[in-house]
N, C-alpha and C positions, 0 to 999 in steps of 0.2 A: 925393333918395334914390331910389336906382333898384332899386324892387320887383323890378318885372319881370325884370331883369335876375338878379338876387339869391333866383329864384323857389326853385332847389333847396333853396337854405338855410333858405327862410322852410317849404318844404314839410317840410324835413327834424323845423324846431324845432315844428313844429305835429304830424308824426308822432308824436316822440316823448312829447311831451306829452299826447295820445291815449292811447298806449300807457301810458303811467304811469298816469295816469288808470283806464284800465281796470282795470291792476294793482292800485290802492289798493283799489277796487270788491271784485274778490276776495279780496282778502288782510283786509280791517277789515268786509267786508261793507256791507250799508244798516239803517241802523236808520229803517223809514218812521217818521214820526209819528199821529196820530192822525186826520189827514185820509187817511191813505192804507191803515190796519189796519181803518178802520170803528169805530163804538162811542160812547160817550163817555167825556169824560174831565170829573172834577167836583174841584175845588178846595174843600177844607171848611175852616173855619179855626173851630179849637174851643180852648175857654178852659181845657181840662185840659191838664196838661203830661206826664199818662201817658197818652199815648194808644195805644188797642192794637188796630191792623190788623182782626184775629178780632171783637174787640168791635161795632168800627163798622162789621163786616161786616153781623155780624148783626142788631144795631141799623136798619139802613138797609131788611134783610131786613123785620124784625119790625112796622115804623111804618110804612114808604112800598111797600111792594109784597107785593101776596099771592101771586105765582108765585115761583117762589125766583131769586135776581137772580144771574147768569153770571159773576163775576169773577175778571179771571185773574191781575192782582196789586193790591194795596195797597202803596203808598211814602210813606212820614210823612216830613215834613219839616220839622223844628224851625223856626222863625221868630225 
């Protein structure tokens, strides 16, 4: 296989690829995850099947912390 010879080509399909690349970045955005937003993130697994965001908000507020705790969403996830 003769890379070197063949460099345009290989330079051309690694361009483009770049290029797309970059594209997808802007156009779908990054969603970081939580090593990269800072914070934590806590898994609860609770044995009611109405669980309500608000509720265990302020539950969590009322038991485990006397400052009022900063959160910016709740997502329930049925199991």
């Amino acid at each position: 296989m003769n890379i070197i010879g063949h460099r345009k080509i290989f330079l051309s399909i690694s361009g483009i690829l770049v290029i797309a690349s970059i594209i997808a970045v802007v156009v779908f955005g990054l969603k970081p995850g939580i090593d990269f937003v800072g914070g934590t993130l806590w898994q609860l697994r609770l044995t009611q099947t109405n669980a309500d965001g608000t509720r265990i908000n302020a539950d969590l507020i009322k038991n485990f912390f006397e400052e009022e705790l900063a959160v910016k969403n709740i997502t329930i996830y049925p199991s």
